[in-house]
N, C-alpha and C positions, 0 to 999 in steps of 0.2 A: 594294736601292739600286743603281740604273745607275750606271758609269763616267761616263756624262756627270755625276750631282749631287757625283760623289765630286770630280769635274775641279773643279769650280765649289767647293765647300766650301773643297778645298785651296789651291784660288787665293784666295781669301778671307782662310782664316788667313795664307796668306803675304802678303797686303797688308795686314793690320791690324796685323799682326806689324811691317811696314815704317813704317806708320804710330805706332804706339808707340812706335819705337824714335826718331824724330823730334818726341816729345812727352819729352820728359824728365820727372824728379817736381817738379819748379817751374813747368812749363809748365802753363797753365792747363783745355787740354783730354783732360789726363795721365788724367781720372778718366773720361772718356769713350772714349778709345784702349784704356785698360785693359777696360773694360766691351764693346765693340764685338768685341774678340780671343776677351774669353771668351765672348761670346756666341754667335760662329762655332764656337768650339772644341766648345761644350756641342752644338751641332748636330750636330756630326760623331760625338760621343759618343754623344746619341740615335737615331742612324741605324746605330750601330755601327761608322762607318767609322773613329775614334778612340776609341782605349781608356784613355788616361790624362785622371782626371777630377779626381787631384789638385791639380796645375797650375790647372786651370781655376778650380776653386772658390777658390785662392787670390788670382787676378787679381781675382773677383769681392771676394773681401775685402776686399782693397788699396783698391778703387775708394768703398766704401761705408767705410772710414777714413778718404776725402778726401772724404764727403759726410753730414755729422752730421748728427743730430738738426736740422731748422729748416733748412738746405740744399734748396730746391726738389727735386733731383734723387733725394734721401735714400729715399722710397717705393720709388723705381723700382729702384734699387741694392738695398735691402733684398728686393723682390719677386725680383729677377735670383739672389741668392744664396741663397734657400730653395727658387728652382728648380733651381738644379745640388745643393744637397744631397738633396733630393727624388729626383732619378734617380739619384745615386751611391746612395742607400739599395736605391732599386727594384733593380738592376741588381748592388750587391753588399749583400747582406742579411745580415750575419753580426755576431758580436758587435765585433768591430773598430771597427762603424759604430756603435754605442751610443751615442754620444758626440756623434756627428755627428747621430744623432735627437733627442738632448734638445736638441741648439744649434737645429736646425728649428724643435721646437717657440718654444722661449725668443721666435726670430728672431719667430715668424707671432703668436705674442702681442703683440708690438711692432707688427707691421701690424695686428691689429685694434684695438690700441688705439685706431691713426689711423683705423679705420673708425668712428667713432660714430651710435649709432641714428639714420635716416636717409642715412647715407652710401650712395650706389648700391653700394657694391663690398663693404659689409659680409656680406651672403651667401656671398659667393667667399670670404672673409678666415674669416669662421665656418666655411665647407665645408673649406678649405684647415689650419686650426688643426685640426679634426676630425679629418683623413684623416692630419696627422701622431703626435695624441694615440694614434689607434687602430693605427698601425704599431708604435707603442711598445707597447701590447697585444700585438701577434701576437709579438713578441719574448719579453716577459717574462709576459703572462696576470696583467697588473694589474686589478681590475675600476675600480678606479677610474678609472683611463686611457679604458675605454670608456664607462662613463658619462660622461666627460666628453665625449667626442665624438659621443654620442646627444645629449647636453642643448646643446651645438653646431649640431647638423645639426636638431635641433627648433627653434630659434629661427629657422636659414636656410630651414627652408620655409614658417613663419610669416610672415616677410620675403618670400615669392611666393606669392602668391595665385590664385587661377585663372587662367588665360590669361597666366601673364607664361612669358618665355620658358624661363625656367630652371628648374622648377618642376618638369617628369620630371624632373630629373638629381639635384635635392635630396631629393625623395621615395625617389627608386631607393637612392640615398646613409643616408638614414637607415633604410631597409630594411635594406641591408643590415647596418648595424650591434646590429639588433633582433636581427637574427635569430643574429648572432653572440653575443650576450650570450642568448640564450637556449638555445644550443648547450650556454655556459659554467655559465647557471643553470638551467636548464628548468624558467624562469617561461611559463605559456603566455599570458598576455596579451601579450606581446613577440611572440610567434610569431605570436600571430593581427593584431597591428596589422602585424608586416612585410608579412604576404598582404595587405591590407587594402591597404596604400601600396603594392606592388608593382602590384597589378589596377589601381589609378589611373597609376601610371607608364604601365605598357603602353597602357591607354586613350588618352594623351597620347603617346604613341611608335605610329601607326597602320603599315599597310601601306606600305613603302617608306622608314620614316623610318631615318635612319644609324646610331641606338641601338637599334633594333628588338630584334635579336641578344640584347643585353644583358639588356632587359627580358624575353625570355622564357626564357632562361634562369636568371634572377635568379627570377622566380616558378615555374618546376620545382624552383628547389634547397627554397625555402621549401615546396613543397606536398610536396615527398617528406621534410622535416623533418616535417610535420605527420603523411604517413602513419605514420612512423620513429614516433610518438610515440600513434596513437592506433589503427593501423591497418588503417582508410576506405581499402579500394583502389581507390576512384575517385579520392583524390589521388593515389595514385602513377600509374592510367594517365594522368590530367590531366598530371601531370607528363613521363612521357614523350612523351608527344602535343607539348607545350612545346620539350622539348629536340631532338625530332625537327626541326621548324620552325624552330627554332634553327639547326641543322645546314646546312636548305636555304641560310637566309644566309650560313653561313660556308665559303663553295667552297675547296678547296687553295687554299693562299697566303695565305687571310685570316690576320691578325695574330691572332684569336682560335678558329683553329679548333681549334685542341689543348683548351683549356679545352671548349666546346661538344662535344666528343667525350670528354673526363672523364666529362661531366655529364651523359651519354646513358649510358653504360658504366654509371657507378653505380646508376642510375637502376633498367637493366636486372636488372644483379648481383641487387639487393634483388627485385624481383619474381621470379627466375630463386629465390633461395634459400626466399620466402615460397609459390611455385605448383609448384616443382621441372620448369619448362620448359627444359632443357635450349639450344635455340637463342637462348635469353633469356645465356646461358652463355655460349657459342659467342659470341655477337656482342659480349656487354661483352669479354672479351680480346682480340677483334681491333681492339675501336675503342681498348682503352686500349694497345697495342701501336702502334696509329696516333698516338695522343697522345704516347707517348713519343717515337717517331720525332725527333715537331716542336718536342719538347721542347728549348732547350737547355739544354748540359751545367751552363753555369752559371746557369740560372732560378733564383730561390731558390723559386720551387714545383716544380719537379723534384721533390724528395722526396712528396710526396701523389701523382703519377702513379705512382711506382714502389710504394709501398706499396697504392695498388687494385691495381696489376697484380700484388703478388705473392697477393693476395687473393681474386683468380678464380682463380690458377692454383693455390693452395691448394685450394678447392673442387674443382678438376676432377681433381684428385689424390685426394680422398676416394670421386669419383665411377666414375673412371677406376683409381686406384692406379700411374699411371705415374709412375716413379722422378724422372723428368727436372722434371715439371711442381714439385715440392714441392723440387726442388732448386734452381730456378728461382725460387720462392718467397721462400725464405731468403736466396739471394743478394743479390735487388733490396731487401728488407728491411733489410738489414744495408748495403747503398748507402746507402741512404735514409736512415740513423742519421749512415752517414760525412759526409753533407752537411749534419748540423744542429749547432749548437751544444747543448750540454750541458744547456741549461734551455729549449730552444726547447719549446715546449706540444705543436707537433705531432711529436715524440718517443713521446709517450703512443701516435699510432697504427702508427709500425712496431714498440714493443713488443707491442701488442698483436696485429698479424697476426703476426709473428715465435715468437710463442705461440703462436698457431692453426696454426701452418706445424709448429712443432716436436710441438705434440700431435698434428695429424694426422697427422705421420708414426710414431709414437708407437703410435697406433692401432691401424698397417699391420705394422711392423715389430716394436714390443714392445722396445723397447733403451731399458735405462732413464735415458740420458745424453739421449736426446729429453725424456725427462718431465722430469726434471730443469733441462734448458734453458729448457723452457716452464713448468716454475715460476717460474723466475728474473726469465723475461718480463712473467711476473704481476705480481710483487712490484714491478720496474721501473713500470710501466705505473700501477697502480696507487697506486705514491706516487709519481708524477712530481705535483713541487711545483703548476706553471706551467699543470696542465691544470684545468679546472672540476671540482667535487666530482661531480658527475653522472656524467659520464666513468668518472672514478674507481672510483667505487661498483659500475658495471654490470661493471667488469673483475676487483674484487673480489668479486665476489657470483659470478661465473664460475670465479675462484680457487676459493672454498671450495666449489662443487657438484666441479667435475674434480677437487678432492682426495680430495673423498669418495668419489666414484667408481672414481677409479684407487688408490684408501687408500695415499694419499701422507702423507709425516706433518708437512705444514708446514699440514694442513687449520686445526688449529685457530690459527694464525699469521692466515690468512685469512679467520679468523672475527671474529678482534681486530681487524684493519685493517677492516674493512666497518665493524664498529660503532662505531669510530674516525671512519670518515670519516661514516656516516652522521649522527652526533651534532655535527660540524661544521657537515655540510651544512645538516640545519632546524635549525641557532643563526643562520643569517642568514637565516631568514624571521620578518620583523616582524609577525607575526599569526599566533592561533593556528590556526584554519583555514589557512593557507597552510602551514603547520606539518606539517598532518595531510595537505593534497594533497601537500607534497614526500616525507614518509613513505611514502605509499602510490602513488607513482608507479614504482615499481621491479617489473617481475617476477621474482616468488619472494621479494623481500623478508623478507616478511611473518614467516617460518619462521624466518629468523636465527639470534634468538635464546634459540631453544628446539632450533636444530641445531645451533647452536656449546655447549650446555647438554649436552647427545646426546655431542658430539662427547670434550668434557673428563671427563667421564663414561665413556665406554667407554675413553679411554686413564686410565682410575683417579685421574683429578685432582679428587676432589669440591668442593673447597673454590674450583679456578677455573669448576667446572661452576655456583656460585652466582653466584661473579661476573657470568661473561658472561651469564646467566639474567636477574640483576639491573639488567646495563649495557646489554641492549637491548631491556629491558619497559615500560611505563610511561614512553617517553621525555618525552611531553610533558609528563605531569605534573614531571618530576627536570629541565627546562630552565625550565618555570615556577619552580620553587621554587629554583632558585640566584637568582633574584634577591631573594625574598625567605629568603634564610638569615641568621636571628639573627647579629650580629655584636656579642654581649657579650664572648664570649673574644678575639676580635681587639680589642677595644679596652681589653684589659688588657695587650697586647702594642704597641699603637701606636695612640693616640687619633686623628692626621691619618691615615692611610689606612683605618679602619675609617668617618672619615667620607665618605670621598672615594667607598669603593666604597657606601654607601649615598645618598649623591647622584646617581652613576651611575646606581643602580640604578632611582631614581626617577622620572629621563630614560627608561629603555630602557623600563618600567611603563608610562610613558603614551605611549611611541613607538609600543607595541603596537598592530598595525591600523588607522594611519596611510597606511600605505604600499599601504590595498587602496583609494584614491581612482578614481573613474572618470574624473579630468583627470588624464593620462597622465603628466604634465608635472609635475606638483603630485605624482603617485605617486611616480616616479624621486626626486622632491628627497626625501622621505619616505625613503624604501626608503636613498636615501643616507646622510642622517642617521642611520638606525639602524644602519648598519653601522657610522658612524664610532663609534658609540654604544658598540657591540656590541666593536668594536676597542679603545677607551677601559678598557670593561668587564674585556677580558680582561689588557690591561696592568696594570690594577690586581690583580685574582688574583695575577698574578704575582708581583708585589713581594709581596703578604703570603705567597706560597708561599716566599721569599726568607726570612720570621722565623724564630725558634727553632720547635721543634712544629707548623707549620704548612705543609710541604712539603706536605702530602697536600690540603689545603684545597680543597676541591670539587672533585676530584679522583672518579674514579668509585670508589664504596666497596670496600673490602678483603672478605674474609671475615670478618675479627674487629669489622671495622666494623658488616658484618650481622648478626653477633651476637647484637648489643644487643637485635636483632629479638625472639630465644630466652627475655630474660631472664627472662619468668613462665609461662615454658611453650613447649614445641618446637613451629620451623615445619615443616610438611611442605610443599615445594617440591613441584609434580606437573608433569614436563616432556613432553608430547605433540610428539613430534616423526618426522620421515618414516624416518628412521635407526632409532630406540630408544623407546620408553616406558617411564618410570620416575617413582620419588619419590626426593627427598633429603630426609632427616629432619633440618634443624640443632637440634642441643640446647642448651640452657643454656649447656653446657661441655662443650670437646671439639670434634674432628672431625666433619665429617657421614657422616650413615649413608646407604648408599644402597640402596634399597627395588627391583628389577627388577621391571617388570610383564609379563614376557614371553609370559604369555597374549595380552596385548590390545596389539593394532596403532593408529596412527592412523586408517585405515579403520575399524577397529573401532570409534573414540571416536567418531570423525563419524556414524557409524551409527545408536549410541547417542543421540545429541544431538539428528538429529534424529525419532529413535521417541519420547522424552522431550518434544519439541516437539508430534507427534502427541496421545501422550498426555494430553497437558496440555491442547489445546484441544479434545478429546473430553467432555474432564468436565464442557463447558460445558452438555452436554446430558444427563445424567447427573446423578437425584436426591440430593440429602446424604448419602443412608443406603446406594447402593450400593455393590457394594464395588469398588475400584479394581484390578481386578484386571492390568489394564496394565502399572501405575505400580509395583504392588506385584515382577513379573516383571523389570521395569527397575533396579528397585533393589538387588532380589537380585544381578544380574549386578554392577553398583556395590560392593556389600558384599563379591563373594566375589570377583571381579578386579581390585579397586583398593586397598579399603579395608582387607579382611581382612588384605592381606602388610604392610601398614601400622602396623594393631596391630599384629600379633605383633612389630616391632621398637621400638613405643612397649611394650608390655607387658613384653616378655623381654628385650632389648637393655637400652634407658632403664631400664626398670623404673618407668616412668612409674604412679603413685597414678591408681585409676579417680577419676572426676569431678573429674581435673585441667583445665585448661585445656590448646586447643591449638590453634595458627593452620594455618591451609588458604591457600597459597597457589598457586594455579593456571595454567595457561599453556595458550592455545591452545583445542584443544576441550574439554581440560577445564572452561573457564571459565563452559560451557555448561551442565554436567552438576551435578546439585541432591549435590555428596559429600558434605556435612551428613549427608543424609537416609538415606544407608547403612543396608540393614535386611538381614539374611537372612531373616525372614521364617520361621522354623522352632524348634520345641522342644527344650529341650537332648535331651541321648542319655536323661539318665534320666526324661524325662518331668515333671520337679521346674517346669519352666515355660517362658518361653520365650526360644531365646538372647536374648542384649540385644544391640541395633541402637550403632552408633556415639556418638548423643547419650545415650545408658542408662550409655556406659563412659566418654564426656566432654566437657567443655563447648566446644563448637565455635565458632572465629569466623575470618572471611575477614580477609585484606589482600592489598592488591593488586599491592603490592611490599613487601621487606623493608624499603627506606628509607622509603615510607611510612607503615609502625607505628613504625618506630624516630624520624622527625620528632615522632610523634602523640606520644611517649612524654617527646620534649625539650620540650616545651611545655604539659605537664602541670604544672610547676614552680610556675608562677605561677595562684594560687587564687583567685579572686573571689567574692562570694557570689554566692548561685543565682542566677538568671529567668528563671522557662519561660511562653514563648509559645505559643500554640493557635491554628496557622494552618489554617481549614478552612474548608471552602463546603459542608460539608453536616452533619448530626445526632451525627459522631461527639465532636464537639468536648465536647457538655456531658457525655458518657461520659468525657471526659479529665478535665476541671477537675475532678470530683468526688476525682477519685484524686490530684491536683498537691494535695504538703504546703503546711500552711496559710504554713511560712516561705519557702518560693521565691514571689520576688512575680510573679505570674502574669498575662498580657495575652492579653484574648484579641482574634481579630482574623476574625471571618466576616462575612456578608453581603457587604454591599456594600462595606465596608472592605477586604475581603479581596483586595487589587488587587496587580498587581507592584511596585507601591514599596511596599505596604503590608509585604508580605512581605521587601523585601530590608532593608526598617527594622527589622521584627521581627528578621531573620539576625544584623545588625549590632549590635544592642542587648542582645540575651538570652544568655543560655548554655546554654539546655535550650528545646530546637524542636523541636513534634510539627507534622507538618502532614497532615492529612488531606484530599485532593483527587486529580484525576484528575490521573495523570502519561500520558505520552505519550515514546515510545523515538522516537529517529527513525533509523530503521535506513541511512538516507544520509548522512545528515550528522549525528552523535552529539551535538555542539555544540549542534544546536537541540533536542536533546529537551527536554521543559518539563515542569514542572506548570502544569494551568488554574488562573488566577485569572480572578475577575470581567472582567477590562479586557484585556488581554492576556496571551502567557504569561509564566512566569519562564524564562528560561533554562538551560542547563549554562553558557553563555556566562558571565550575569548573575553567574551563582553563583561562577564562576572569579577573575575581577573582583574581587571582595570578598576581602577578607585581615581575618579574623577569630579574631585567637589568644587569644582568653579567650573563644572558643564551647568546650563541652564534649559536649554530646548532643542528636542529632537523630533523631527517627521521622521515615519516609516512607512515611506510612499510604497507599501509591498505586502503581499498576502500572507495574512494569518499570523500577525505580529502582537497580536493583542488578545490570543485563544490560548489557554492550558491544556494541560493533556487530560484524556478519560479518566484517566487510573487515578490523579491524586490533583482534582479541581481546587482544589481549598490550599494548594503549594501553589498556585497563581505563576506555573513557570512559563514562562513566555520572553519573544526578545523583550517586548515592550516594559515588564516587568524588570529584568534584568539592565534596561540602558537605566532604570528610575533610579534600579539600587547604585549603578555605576557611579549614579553620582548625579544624572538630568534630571529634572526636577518636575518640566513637564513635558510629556510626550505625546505624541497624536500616532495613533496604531491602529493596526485594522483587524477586524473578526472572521473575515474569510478571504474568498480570491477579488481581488482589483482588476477590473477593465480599464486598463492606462487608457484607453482611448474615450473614455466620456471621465474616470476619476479628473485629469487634469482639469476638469471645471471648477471642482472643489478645488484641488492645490490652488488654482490663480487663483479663486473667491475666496478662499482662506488668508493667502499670504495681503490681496487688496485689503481685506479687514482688518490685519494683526499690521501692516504698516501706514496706513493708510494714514495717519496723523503725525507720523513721522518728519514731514513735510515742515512742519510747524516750528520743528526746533523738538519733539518728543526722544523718548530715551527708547529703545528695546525691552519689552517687558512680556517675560516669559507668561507670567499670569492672565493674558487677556487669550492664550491662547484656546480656552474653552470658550471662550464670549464669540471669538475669530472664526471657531470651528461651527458654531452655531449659526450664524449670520451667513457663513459660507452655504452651508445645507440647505438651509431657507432659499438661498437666491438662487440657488441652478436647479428648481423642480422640473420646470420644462427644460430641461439640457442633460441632465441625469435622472436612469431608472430608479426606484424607489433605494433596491439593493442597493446598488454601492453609492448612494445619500450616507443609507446606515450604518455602510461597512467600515467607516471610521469613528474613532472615538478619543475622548481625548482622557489619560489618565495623571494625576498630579495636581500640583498647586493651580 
């Protein structure tokens, strides 16, 4: 600012000042002299040359108390005083100002009211309400706050259409706020409509235009999210290409060239640390060195320049190991903290480099007050309230590999908070696909919860080693099923709140995959509703967590909880994890036992699984009568490094009765591996005959979690009589009926009937479902695996959907009904899983493809064993069908190849 505008300002204030003072508070142009002063003053404010903005914003008050509601002048006075709060926020950004942001917003709700649809100036009134909702956001990381000022800024550029003037600046505007909420949720439809609005922006901003600048910098930051996220490093050189151009407009002096040199620097950084180019290095420190320069000291963005910068110089301290740079580090980190308020969101990122600054030195030096520090930073960073769960997640999932690493011992502390936050995070995605992309979008994820399993495990804690095993397996099935949890016991305790949280719940049921609309507009309102839904949801939990006996109430289960799992025979838990391999044997009663596999590595299972994959689709060419001799080698190694150390603690330990029952419940690459099928394959010592294989010493059956047998087992209660349905599209069906007793009233449903409603009628009606058809995995998306009917298919989806708790027993006479997918083995999604949760209790599924033409020897010697007493005056009991499936397998050796013996399995009660 020259001396000559400072000359001019101050002569200004001092004649409006004069003039005021000759308008008294009775004078009639008192509300205009007041207004006129502060309007001079707010000038001199925004240019910097005065610095008291209290004052000001008070003349502006005064003036808009002597012009009400219905007063001509009222808009204008209102307008005047949401712009001096406006810059007193921009200029001092701390919590002090809170107060002053919610009166902003209150104020600019007020002017839009006066803007009604059609008013020219409603755009401005919506963009202006927006930019203040969304300030209130960087503050406190409400999402609400920013939805609201997306669902703002979408209506203001609906309101311009092509060619009106204003129409970059709303687009650019609502960009930006996409791309922020999806920083917050990394939703990627947000991310791709920002690029999307942003490349229109820029198009409408050509060569020369005054927001050029803006715009390409605005689409670098967006394309280096998307590389950040997928990456495609053609966005990120797109991106620096952007911010470079960016650059050339913003010469020394420009009001934005600090930002623009950020956003080059960052840019850099990330390619320098993804190619390890060194001058990529080199140049992000000196340009964010230049940024700070131009920074000032009281920007309320200061803090984000100082934490990049201590974040190359971190890096070039690992590169280099000069003392200076990582001292440097810490320093500006710890500036960066002293300038934010306590709940401010970007907190989360100087703990987090301030971690990376304390481990790297750590590294170098070996002092264990560094480690120490940068756990502490973990733990900060990671439950800071105010940031996005994403954020969070990836600093915790950080936490627990560096513990393991450096065998810190807050590892399994960091195992809990990931899976804490993780089970928050997909409870606000309103579909269950969205469910599974927010799951599976994390690197390393995946392993979690079979390395925080590893982890309580080797520190001797078995019983939290099932917990965490249990609390991050099968998530999506355990967030589907709190909504529908029986709520008889709660309503012995409090009749109004057991109805209120099933009213809720019935809301949130059909809110489900609402919110995946392709009108963006019509999604956000969706996606909103279910949060409030979901928010609703948990408030009620609470209060019945508040009754007598009911603190724990959906609460992630205990180990006495899991128990229950034990009651008619012990689970063996098999934990494959990158740390450990192991089994925990829970019993009836008691402790668990814990089984070391320390032969066999995870390398080693994945090996296994897939020689076993090999195997399996070898046999397709390969006569009935050969001998498997593959399969037979694979199984051995199965029996004598998994299974065998397994008995000997069911046999000797438990002292477990041969041909008792016993559940297998598996994790990871186990979940691939056929451990039913355990055989050694060899003669006793005395030649008397031959040892016996795992199903010879007991009756085997999977579940997929313990709370999933232990649900199957509360809903056994209530008994119906029989009705089995006979869903199939090809010959096996009248192999069935023959054996279905004459008192279960029986439907059958092929041909041309045999359609997808036909089938989810039959699911909904019966309580005993054999279907025989072609099933189909879909190793991309789990969701859509099906079986074929006539018309189209059935779903995993369809099947989910349906809530069926007086089904009892399902066959799925069809391939690949009882396999997960690659990507996320430990979510157990398959049909076979999916008919359990529907509501059937026990199921018989299979591992890979069925040969219908030697399988039907198991169907008829399974259904002869499961009715076969029938005869007598017996009842239908879904429970023997593990004992059914076992006796079946035994009796057709010579009639069936060894595969598809094994390819069935039975999961549930």
């Amino acid at each position: 600012m020259t001396s000559g505008m400072v000359s001019h300002l101050n002569d200004a204030v001092g004649h409006f000042q004069l003039v005021l003072g000759d308008c008294p508070a009775d004078h009639p142009d008192h509300a205009a002299a007041l207004t006129n002063l502060a309007w001079a003053r707010l000038k001199g404010y925004i240019r910097k040359h005065l610095q008291d903005i209290g004052s000001t914003t008070s003349l502006f008050r005064e003036a808009l108390a002597l012009r009400p509601q219905g007063h001509p002048d009222h808009p204008s006075s209102l307008y005047h005083l949401t712009e001096a709060l406006t810059w007193r926020y921009i200029k001092k950004r701390t919590t002090i100002y809170i107060h002053a942001s919610d009166e902003d917003i209150h104020l600019r709700r007020i002017v839009l009211d006066m803007c009604p649809l059609g008013h020219q100036h409603r755009p401005r009134a919506l963009d202006e309400l927006a930019w203040a909702v969304r300030t209130r956001f960087d503050l406190h990381g409400t999402i609400d706050d920013l939805d609201e000022c997306i669902q703002h800024r979408r209506e203001a550029v609906s309101l311009c259409p092509e060619g009106h003037s204003d129409r970059d600046t709303y687009l650019n505007n609502l960009a930006l706020s996409l791309l922020s909420r999806f920083n917050h949720q990394r939703k990627s439809y947000d991310l791709n409509e920002a690029i999307s609005l942003h490349e229109e922006a820029l198009r409408l901003r050509p060569v020369g235009h005054k927001y050029r600048d803006f715009s390409l910098g605005n689409l670098g930051g967006a394309l280096y999210a998307r590389f950040n996220q997928r990456g495609d490093v053609d966005d990120l050189d797109r991106a620096i290409s952007l911010h470079r151009e960016a650059l050339t407009l913003c010469p020394p002096g420009h009001a934005s060239r600090d930002i623009t040199l950020n956003n080059l620097a960052s840019a850099l950084y990330t390619r320098y640390y993804k190619s390890d180019a060194s001058e990529d290095l080199d140049e992000a420190i000196d340009l964010y060195r230049e940024s700070l320069r131009l920074v000032r000291h009281d920007d309320p963005e200061r803090h984000a320049t100082l934490h990049n910068l201590s974040s190359v110089l971190c890096s070039r301290f690992t590169q280099t190991q000069k003392n200076e740079d990582v001292e440097e580090a810490i320093r500006l980190c710890q500036e960066s903290l002293e300038a934010l308020p306590s709940l401010h969101p970007s907190r989360y990122f100087s703990y987090m480099w301030l971690q990376e600054a304390y481990l790297s030195r750590y590294r170098v030096q070996r002092k264990s007050a560094d480690l120490s520090l940068a756990v502490e930073n973990f733990k900060l960073a990671s439950r800071h309230p105010t940031q996005g769960f994403p954020r969070r997640i990836t600093e915790a999932i950080d936490w627990a590999r560096q513990a393991e690493i450096h065998q810190h011992e807050s590892a399994l502390e960091a195992y809990q908070v990931c899976l804490e936050l993780f089970d928050n995070h997909v409870m606000t995605r309103s579909s269950i696909i969205s469910r599974r992309e927010a799951a599976t979008a994390f690197r390393g994820a995946q392993s979690l919860p079979v390395d925080a399993a590893s982890c309580a495990t080797r520190n001797n804690d078995l019983q939290r080693a099932v917990e965490l095993a249990e609390q991050g397996r099968g998530q999506q099935w355990s967030l589907a099923s709190r909504i529908r949890t029986p709520l008889d016991d709660i309503k012995s305790a409090s009749i109004p709140l057991a109805d209120k949280l099933t009213e809720i719940s019935k809301h949130l049921s059909n809110a489900q995959g609402t919110a995946g609309s392709a009108d963006r507009a019509a999604a956000d309102r969706a996606a909103v509703r279910y949060r409030k839904l979901t928010e609703q949801w948990e408030a009620a939990v609470a209060e019945i967590r508040n009754l007598k006996g009911f603190s724990r109430f959906l609460l992630p289960p205990s180990y006495e909880d899991l128990q229950a799992a034990a009651r008619y025979g012990p689970v063996v838990v098999l934990i494959a994890s990158q740390y450990s391999c192991g089994a925990i044997v829970v019993p009836t009663s008691g402790g668990p036992h814990h089984v070391p596999l320390s032969s066999i590595t995870l390398t080693d299972l994945n090996n296994l699984k897939d020689r076993f994959a090999r195997a399996i689709r070898h046999t397709s060419i390969m006569g009935p009568k050969e001998l498997r001799n593959d399969i037979i080698v694979l199984l051995r190694t199965v029996w004598d490094e998994i299974m065998l150390p397994i008995v000997n603690v069911l046999e000797h330990v438990l002292k477990l009765k041969h041909r008792s029952r016993i559940w297998l419940c598996p994790t990871a690459a186990f979940t691939s591996i056929p451990l039913h099928a355990a055989h050694p394959f060899q003669k006793k010592a005395d030649r008397s005959g031959n040892e016996p294989c795992l199903e010879d010493l007991y009756i085997c059956s999977y579940t997929p979690t313990l709370s999933a047998l232990v649900r199957s087992r509360q809903m056994m209660k209530k008994h119906v009589p029989p009705s089995f349905a006979l869903l199939a599209v090809d010959s096996e069906v009248e192999l069935v009926r023959k054996l279905v007793p004459a008192t279960a009233n029986s439907t059958i449903i092929s041909g041309d009937a045999a359609t997808r409603a036909g089938a989810l009628e039959a699911l909904e009606q019966n309580t005993w479902v054999h279907l025989a058809c072609h099933g189909k995995q879909d190793p991309t998306q789990p969701y859509n695996s099906h079986f074929v009917m006539r018309d189209q298919p059935l779903t995993l989806l369809d099947i989910m959907e349906k809530d069926i708790p007086h089904a009892e027993f399902a066959f799925l006479s069809a391939c690949h009904t009882a396999v997960g997918d690659e990507e996320t083995p430990d979510e157990v999604i398959h049909l076979a899983a999916g008919l359990q949760f529907s509501g059937f209790k026990s199921v018989i599924g299979t591992l890979w493809e069925v040969d219908d033409a030697v399988a039907k020897h198991v169907v008829e010697a399974f259904y002869e064993n499961m009715f076969g007493d029938l005869k007598d005056g017996g009842v239908m009991n879904c429970t023997k069908a593990a004992w059914a499936l076992n006796r079946a397998t035994r009796s057709v050796k010579t009639k069936v190849p060894l595969e598809q013996r094994m390819v069935f399995i039975h999961i549930g009660v």
